[in-house]
C-alpha positions in Angstrom: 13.3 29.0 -25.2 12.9 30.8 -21.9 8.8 31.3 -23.1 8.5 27.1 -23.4 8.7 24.8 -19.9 10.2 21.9 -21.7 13.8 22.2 -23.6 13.7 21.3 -27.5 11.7 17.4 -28.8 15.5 16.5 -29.6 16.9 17.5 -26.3 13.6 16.2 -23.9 13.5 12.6 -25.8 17.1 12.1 -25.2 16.9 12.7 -21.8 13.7 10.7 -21.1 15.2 8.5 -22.8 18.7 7.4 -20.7 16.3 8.1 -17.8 14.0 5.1 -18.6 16.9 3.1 -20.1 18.5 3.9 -16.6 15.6 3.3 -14.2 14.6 -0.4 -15.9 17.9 -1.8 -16.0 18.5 -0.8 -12.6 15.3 -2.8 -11.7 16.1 -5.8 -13.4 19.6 -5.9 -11.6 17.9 -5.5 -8.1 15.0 -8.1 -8.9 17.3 -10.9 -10.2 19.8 -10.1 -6.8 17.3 -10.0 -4.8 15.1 -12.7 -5.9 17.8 -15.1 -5.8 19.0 -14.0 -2.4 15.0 -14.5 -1.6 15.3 -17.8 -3.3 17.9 -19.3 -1.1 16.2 -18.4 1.9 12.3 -19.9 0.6 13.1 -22.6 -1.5 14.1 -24.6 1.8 10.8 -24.4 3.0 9.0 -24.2 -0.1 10.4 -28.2 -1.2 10.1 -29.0 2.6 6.6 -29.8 1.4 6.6 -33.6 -0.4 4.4 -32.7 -3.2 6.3 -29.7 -4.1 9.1 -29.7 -7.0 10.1 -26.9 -9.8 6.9 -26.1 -10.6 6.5 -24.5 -6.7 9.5 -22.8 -6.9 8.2 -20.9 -10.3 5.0 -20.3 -8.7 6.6 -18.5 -5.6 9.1 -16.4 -7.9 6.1 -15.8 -10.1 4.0 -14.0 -6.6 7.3 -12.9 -5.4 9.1 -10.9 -8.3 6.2 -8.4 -8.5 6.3 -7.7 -4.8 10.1 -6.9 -5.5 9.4 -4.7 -8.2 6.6 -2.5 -7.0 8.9 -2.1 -4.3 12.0 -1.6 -5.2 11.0 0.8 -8.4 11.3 4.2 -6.7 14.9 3.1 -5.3 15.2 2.5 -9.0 13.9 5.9 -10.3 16.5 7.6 -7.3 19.3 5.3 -8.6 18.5 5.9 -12.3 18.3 10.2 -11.3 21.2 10.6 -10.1 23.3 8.4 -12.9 21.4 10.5 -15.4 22.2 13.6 -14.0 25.7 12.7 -12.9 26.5 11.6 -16.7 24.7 14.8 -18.1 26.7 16.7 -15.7 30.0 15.0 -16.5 29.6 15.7 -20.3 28.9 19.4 -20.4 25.3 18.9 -21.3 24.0 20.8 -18.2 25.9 23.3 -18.6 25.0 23.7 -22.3 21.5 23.2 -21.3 21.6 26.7 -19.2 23.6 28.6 -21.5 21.3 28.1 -24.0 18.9 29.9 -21.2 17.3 27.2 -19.8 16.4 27.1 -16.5 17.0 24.5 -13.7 13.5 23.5 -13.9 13.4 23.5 -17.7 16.1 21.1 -17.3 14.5 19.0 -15.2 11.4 19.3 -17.0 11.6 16.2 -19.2 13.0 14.1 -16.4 10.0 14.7 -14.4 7.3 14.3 -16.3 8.8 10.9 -17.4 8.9 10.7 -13.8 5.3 11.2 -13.5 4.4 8.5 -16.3 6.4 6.0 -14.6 4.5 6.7 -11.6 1.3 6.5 -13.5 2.4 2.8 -14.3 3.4 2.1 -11.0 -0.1 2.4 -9.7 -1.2 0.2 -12.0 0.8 -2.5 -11.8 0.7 -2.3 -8.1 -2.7 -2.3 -8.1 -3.4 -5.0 -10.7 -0.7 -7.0 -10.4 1.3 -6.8 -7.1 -2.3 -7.2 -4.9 -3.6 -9.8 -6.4 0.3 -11.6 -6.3 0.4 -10.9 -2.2 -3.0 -11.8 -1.7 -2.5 -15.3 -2.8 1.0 -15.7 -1.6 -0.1 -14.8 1.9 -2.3 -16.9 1.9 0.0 -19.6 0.5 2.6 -19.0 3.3 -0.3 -19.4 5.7 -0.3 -23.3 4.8 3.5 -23.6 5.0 3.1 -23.8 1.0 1.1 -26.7 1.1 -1.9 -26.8 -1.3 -4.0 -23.6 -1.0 -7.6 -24.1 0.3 -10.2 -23.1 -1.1 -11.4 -19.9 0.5 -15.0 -20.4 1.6 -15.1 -17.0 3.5 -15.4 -18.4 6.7 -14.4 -16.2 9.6 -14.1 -16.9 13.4 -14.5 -13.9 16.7 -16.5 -11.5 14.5 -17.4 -8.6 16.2 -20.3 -5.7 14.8 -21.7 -2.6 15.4 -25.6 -2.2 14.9 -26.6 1.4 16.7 -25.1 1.3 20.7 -25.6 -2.2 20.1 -22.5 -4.6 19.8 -22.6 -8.4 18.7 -20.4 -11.1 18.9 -20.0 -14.2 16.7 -17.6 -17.5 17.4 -17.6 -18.2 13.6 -19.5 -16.7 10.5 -19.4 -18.9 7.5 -20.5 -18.4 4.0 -20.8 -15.4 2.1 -23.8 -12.8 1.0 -27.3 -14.0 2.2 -26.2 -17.7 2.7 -24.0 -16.3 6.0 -24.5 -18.3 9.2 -23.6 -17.5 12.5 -22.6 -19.5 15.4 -22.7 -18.8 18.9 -23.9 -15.0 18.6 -24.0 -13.1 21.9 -25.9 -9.4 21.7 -25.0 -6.5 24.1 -27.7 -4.5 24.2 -26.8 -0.8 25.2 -28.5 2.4 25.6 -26.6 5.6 25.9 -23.7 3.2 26.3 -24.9 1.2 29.2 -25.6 -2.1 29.1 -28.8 -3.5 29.7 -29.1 -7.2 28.4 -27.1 -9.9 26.8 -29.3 -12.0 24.4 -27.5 -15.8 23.5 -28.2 -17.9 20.9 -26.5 -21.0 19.4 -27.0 -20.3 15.6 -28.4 -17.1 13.5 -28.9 -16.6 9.8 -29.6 -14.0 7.5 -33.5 -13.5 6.6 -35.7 -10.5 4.6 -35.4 -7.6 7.3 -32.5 -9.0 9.6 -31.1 -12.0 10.9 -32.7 -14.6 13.0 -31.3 -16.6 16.2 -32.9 -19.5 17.5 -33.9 -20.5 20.4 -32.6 -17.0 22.3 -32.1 -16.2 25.9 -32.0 -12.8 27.7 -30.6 -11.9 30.4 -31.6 -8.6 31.9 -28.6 -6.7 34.0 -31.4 -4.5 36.0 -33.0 -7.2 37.2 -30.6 -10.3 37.2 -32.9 -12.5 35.3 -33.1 -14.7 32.0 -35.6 -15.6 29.8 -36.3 -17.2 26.8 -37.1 -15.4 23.8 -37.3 -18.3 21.0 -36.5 -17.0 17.5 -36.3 -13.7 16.9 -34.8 -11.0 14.3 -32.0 -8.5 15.3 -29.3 -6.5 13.7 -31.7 -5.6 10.9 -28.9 -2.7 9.9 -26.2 -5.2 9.4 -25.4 -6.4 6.1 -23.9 -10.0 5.5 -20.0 -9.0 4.6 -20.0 -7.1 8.1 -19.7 -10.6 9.3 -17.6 -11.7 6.9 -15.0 -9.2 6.5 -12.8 -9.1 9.5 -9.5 -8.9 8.9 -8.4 -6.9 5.8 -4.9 -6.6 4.5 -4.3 -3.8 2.7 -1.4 -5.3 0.3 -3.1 -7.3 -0.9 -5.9 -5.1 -2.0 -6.6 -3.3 -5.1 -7.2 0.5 -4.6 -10.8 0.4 -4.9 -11.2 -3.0 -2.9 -9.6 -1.5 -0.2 -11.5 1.7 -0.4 -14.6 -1.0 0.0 -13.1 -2.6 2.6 -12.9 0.6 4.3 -16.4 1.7 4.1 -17.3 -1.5 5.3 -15.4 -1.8 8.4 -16.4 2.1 9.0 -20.1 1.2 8.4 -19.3 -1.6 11.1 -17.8 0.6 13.8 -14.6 -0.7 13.5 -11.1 1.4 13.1 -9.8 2.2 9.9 -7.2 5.1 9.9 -4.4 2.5 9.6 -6.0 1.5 6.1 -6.9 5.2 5.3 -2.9 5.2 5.5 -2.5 2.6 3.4 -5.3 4.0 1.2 -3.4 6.9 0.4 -0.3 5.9 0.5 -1.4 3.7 -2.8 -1.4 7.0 -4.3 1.7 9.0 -2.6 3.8 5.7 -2.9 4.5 5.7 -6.9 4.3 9.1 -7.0 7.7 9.6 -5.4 8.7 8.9 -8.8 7.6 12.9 -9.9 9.7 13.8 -6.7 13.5 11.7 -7.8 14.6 14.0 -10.1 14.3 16.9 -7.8 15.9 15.7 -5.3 18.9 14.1 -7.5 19.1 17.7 -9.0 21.7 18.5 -6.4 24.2 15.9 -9.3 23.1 17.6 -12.2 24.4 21.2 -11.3 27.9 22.1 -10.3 31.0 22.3 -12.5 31.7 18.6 -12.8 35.7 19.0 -13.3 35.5 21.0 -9.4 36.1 17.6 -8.1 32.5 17.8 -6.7 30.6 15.7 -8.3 30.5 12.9 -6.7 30.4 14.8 -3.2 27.0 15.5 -5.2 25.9 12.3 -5.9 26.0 11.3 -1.9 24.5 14.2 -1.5 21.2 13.8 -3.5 21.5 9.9 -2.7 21.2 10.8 0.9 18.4 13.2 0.0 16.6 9.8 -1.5 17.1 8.1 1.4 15.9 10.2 4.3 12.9 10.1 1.9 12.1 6.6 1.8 12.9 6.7 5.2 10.7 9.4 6.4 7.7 8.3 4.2 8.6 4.4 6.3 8.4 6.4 9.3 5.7 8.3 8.8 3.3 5.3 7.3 4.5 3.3 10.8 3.0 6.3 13.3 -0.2 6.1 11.1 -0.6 2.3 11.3 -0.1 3.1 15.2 -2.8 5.7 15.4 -0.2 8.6 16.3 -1.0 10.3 12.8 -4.0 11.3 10.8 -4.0 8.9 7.7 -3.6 12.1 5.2 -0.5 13.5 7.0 1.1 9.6 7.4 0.4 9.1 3.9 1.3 12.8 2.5 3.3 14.2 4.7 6.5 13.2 3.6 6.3 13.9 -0.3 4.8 17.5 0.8 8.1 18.0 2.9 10.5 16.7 0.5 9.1 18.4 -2.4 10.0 21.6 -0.5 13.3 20.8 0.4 14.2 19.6 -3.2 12.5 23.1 -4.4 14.4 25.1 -2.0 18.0 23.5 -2.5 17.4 23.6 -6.2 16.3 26.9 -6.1 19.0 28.8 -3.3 21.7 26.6 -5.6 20.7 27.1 -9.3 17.9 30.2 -9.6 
């Protein structure tokens, strides 16, 4: 046994198994307490609305529950570990597990690879399911849950980036070639001083560019204006430059969001908060892999010491400063204070150490 990773079929099915059993119902308890709770506090505002009835309050715990479940799942998978391993632990099983010549990782084997197809699900839900679901809730809550309006792309205080120049638009409706602009004031720069500040009233998007009417220039060097009539500018610019302005990055998929990204980049605008967010689509589910190593501290001990529960606090604790270092951690990269890879990675990287090292100094 010593020459295979995994423990026997028999012995890694069983254990997969009361870990799934474990890790679902524990979701389903904390989606229908928390739902309700959510419930009471919405459904206030949600009937506020005179048209709204039942069918409302479905709708919202329809976009709600999978916001609740992509985020409550790896509290789940902690929750479900450390029952799991408590219970194996309790029984015997552990210990007939090593005495058989298993190792602590062999014993751990099964739990974490089921760890790492849950995780594998995860992303997939979150990013099929749970963006589209906070996309149009957010924008629900934006009316007061009124009737959603139709979302025509418009967008208002757009600013671009084309070369040193900047523009600046009051609104930008419409999307791909149809865009049109309103109010667009150009900075022209060189070497990052201004020169001249061309005005128009209204722009639109033509072959090679996009065309203002009726433009006037003013010159900084000289302290004069004068009229330009129509003329073509920002012909690096592309149409969604305009139109994408804000972007939140719930409420993206993983590769509309990597889009987005590119787009504002390609725009000159910041993005390392998003590159955060980015990754952290990624590092996020796969804290499911890292639960059973940290709930490992339950599964080893001799359970009639009297211990095992000190245990269980012990590797719930473990969980916890997780979640909240990974909080932590995604919060100084929306500030800017860390580089999107270590706000997004930092964390698992840490905690996967610590679990290695406290299983290892305790059970190898």
């Amino acid at each position: 046994m010593q020459a295979k990773f995994f423990p026997s079929r028999t012995v890694a099915l069983y254990m997969a198994r009361l870990f799934v059993v474990r890790t679902f119902a524990i979701l389903a308890a904390l989606v229908i307490v928390l739902q309700t709770l959510d419930l009471l506090s919405e459904s206030g505002r949600i009937l506020a609305v005179p048209s709204n009835g039942n069918a409302e309050i479905l709708r919202y715990v329809g976009f709600r529950t999978p916001q609740i479940i992509g985020l409550f799942l790896p509290f789940s998978v902690l929750l479900s570990t450390i029952l799991t391993l408590s219970m194996l632990n309790q029984n015997s099983e552990v210990i007939a597990l090593k005495a058989s010549g298993l190792s602590a990782h062999q014993v751990l084997a099964p739990l974490i690879l089921t760890g790492f197809v849950i995780a594998i699900i995860s992303f997939a839900f979150n990013d099929r399911v749970v963006s589209r679901a906070t996309a149009t809730l957010n924008r629900w809550q934006k009316v007061e849950y009124a009737a959603l309006p139709i979302d025509r792309g418009d967008r208002t205080n757009v600013w671009v980036r084309d070369g040193d120049d900047l523009i600046n638009v009051r609104s930008a409706r419409g999307k791909g070639n149809a865009v049109t602009l309103s109010d667009v004031t150009l900075y022209d720069r060189q070497e990052g001083n201004l020169i001249g500040v061309i005005r128009a009233a209204k722009g639109g998007r033509i072959v090679g560019g996009w065309q203002i009417d009726n433009a006037i220039r003013f010159d900084v060097a000289t302290g004069t204006s004068r009229k330009l009539g129509n003329i073509i500018v920002a012909r690096g610019v592309r149409p969604d430059q305009f139109t994408l302005t804000t972007v939140d990055p719930n409420g993206l998929s993983f590769g509309a969001l990597w889009n987005a990204i590119n787009d504002l980049r390609d725009a000159g605008r910041p993005t390392k908060a998003l590159e955060g967010s980015l990754w952290h689509k990624i590092s996020g589910p796969l804290s499911a892999v890292l639960m059973p190593l940290l709930g490992a501290v339950a599964a080893f001990g001799i359970a009639r010491s009297g211990k095992l529960f000190i245990r269980a606090v012990i590797a719930m604790a473990l969980g916890f400063a997780y979640f909240v270092s990974e909080n932590f951690a995604i919060t100084m990269g929306d500030l800017g204070a860390y580089p999107p890879l270590l706000a997004a990675w930092a964390p698992f990287i840490l905690f996967l150490l610590i679990g290695e090292l406290v299983l290892v100094r305790s059970e190898e």
